[in-house]
N, C-alpha and C positions, 0 to 999 in steps of 0.2 A: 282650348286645345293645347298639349303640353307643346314646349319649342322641340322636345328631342323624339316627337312624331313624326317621322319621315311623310312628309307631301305623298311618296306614294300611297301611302296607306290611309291617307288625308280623306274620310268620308266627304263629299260639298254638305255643306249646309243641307238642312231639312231634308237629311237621312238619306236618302237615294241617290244613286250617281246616274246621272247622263245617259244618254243612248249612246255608243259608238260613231253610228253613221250619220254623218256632216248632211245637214240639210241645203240641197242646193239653192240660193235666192237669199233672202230674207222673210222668212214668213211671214203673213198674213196676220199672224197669229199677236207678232211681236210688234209690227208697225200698228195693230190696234189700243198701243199703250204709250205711245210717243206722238200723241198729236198735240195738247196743251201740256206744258207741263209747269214746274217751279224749281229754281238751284234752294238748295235748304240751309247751305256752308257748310262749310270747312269742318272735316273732323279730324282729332285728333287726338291726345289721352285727355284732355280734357270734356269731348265729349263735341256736340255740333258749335262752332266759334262763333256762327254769325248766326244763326239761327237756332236759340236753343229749345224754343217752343215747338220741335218735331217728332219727339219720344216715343213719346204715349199711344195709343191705340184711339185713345180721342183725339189727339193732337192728327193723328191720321185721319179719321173719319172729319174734321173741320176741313183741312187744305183736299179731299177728296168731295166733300160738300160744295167745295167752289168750282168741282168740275174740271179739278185737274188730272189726268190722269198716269201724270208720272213725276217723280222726281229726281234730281241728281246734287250727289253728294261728291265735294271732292277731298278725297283722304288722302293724309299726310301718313305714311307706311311705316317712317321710321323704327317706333317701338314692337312692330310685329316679325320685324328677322334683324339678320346681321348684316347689314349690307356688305363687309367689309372680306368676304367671304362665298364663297358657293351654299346656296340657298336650296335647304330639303325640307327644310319646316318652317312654319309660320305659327304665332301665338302671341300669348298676352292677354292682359286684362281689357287694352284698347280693341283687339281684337272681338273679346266677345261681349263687348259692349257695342262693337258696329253690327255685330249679328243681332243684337235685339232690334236696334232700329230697324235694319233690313228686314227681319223679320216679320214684323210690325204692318208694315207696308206693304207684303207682300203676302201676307197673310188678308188684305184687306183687296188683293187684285190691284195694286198700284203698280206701276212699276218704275225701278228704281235704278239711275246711271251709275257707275260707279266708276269715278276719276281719279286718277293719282294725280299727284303732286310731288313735286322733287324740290321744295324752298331750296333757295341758297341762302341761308339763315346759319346762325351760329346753334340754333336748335335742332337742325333738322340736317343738310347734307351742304356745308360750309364749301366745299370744294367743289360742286356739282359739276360747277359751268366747265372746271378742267378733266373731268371725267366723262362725262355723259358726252355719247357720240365719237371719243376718243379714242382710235384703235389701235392705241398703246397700253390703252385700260382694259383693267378686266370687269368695271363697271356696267356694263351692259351687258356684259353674261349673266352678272348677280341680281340686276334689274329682270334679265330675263326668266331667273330661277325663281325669281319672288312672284313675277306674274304668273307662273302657273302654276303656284302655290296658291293664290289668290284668286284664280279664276276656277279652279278647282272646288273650293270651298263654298263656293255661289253657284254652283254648275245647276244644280237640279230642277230651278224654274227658271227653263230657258227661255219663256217667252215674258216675263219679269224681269230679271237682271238683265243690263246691260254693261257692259268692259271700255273705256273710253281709257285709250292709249296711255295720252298723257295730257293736262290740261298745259294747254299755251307751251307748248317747247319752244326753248329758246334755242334754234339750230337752224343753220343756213336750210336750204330746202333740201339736198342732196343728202347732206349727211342723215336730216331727218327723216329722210324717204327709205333710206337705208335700213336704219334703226328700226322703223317704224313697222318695217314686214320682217323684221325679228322678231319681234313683240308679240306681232299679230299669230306668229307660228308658234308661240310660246302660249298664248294665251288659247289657241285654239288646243295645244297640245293638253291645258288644263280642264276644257269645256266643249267638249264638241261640238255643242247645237246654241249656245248662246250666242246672241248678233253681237260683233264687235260696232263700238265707234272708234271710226279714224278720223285726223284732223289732219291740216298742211301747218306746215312753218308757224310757230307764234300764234294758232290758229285763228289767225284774220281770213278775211277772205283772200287776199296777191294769194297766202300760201295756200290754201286749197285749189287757188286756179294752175297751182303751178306743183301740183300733184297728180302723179298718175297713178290711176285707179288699180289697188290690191289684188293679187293672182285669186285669193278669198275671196267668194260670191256674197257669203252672209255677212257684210258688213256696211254698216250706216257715214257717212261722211257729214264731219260735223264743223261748223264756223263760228265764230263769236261777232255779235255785231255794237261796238258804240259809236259807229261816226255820225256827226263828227263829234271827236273829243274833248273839244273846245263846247261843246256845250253839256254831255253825257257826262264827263268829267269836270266840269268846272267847279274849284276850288279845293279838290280832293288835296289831299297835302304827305299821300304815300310814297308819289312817284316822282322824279326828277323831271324837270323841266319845267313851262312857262304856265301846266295849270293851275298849280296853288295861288297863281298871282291874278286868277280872275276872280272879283269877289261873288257874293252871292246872288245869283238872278240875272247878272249881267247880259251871259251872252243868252240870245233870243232865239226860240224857233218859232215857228221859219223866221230866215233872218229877215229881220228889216230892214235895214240904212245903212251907209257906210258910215255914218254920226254917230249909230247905237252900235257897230263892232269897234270903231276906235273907242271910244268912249269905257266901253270893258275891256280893250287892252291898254290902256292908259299907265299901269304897273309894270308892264313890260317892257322892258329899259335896254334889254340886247337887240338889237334891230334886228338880228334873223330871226331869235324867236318871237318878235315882234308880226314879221311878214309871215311866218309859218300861221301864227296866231290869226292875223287876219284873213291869209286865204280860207283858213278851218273853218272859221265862223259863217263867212261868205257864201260856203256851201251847207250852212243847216238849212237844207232846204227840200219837198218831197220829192221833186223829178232826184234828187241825188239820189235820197233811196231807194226810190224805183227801178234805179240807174245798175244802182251794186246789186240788188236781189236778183235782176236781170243778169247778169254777167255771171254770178252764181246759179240760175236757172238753166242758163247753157249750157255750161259743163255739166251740171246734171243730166241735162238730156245727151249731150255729147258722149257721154259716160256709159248712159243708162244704168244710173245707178241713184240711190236714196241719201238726199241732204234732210239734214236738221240742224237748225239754229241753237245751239244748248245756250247759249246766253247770250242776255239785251237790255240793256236797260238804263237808266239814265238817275244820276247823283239828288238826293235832295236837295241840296243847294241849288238848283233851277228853279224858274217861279211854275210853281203847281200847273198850271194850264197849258205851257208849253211842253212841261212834263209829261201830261196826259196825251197832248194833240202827237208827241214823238212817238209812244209809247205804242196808240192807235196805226198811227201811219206805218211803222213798223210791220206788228202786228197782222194789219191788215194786208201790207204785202207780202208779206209770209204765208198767207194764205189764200192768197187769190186764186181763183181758180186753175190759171195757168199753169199756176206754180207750185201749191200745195206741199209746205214745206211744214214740218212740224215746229216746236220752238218750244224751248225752256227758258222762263223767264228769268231774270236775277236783280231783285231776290225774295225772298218770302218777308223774314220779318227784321233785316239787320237795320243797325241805327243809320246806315249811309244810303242805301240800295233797297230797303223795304218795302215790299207792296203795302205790310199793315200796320206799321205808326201811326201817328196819327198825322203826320206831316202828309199822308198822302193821302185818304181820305175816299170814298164811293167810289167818286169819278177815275179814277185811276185804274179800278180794278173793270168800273166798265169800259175802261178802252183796251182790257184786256180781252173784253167779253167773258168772263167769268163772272160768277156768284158771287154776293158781298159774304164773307164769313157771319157766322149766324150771331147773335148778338149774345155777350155774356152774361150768365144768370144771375 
């Protein structure tokens, strides 16, 4: 789609535009596509970052074979407007290259989340953090033109696409709460009947408990779960702080001893992140996650409103079996009957986060309870 297409005149994808009238709830229609799903990465003009085996209409029919029935992607905007600017069009080649994927998927009855991303990266949006949220900036007006330029574009299979805010904002809870029913009026102004997901702060669980629930009916409330990080994280080397300095397999689920968490924090030389490190450890344990899905169940019910888990998952560098046993326990509380939470795993096929390397192997995807993918010809 050319960039000097004005958004109004912006057909959504696959030809038809939307109904007008806002469906009250969240359909029935659409929570039958969000019960297992899978994160597939990061896309960007490059195409999917972590997951590039997602393309193809076979690559759909595999991760659909295992019984998944939706997936989310989260896109990096940058190349499809101007940010710098009031936003009426949207285009690019990155653009109708995430229409094939979408397409793809959607053509096949999956359905597909669709997350922004705002890096604060020298590629992507350098200055974010003093933008986003700032109401000296005129950044969130330009964020709010581009989302319903974007929501817009996807509108026609509204019980397929879904709209997720923004993945993980970095924003106290207030400003984000703020933002966030910007967004959701902007996004709805592009899509009428599509379910939004909303997230709280950072989207952990503190910031979903310390959100209050959207004046919009039709929208999903979504958390990310790795605690503790000291084990789901251990040894990753993206992020600052004490987990690069645990080596591989070290720290244990459920924990053992207080011999095997010193023992893996042994590298850790700052005595705070030292103690930080050892309370983490001390609680991989299942009453903890029974603990958090519980306290997230409440407000749900408090709410009366619909949670979903979009990501969970735990680092390769963990020994394979506690991997699996976290993965299950998880899993399984996300679905208990109580609770009946949907959940998107992360992640399909990346080298850190993978369901299908080979670092991880049958057992893994049965504590998903999912299908092993079918063997290659």
């Amino acid at each position: 789609m050319p960039l000097s297409l004005l958004c109004l005149f912006c057909f959504p994808l696959l030809l038809t535009a939307a109904a007008n009238a806002q469906t009250p709830g969240v359909p029935s229609s659409h929570l039958d596509h969000l019960h297992r799903g899978v994160n597939i990465g990061r896309f960007s003009d490059k195409g999917l970052e972590n997951d590039p085996c997602c393309k193809t209409k076979a690559d759909v029919a595999v991760i659909q074979s295992m019984g998944f029935d939706h997936v989310r992607i989260i896109v990096k905007p940058k190349s499809m407007a101007d940010f710098s600017k009031p936003i009426t069009a949207i285009g690019g080649q990155s653009l109708l290259d995430l229409d094939s994927i979408v397409q793809n998927f959607v053509d096949a009855k999956v359905g597909v989340i669709l997350a922004i991303t705002l890096d604060s990266t020298k590629d992507e949006f350098p200055d974010i953090k003093d933008k986003l949220g700032n109401d000296k900036s005129t950044f969130d007006d330009y964020f709010g033109d581009f989302w319903k330029c974007f929501a817009s574009r996807y509108s026609t299979h509204s019980d397929l696409v879904f709209f997720e805010t923004l993945n993980e904002p970095d924003l106290d809870d207030t400003t984000w709460s703020r933002l966030q029913e910007k967004l959701v009026t902007k996004i709805r102004d592009g899509a009428a009947q599509n379910t939004i997901i909303a997230t709280g702060a950072h989207g952990i669980i503190n910031g979903l408990l310390g959100l209050d629930p959207l004046p919009d009916e039709n929208v999903i409330y979504s958390f990310h779960y790795y605690e503790p990080y000291s084990f789901t994280n251990q040894g990753e080397t993206w992020a600052p702080g004490y987990l690069k300095l645990l080596t591989k397999g070290s720290v244990t689920y459920p924990y053992q001893s207080l011999d095997s968490a010193q023992n893996a924090a042994t590298q850790i030389k700052d005595l705070t992140d030292h103690l930080s490190a050892m309370h983490d450890m001390m609680l991989a344990t299942k009453d903890r996650i029974t603990n958090d899905i519980n306290e997230v169940a409440k407000w749900k019910q408090k709410n009366g409103v619909t949670v979903i888990c979009d990501e969970f998952g735990a680092i390769i560098t963990t020994n394979l079996k506690d991997r699996e046993n976290w993965t299950r326990d998880v899993r399984e509380e996300l679905e208990d009957k109580n609770i009946g939470m949907g959940w998107t795993f992360w992640d399909y096929n990346s080298s850190n986060f993978g369901l299908l390397p080979l670092q991880a192997g049958a057992d893994l995807v049965s504590a998903l309870g999912v299908n092993p993918p079918p063997a290659p010809h």
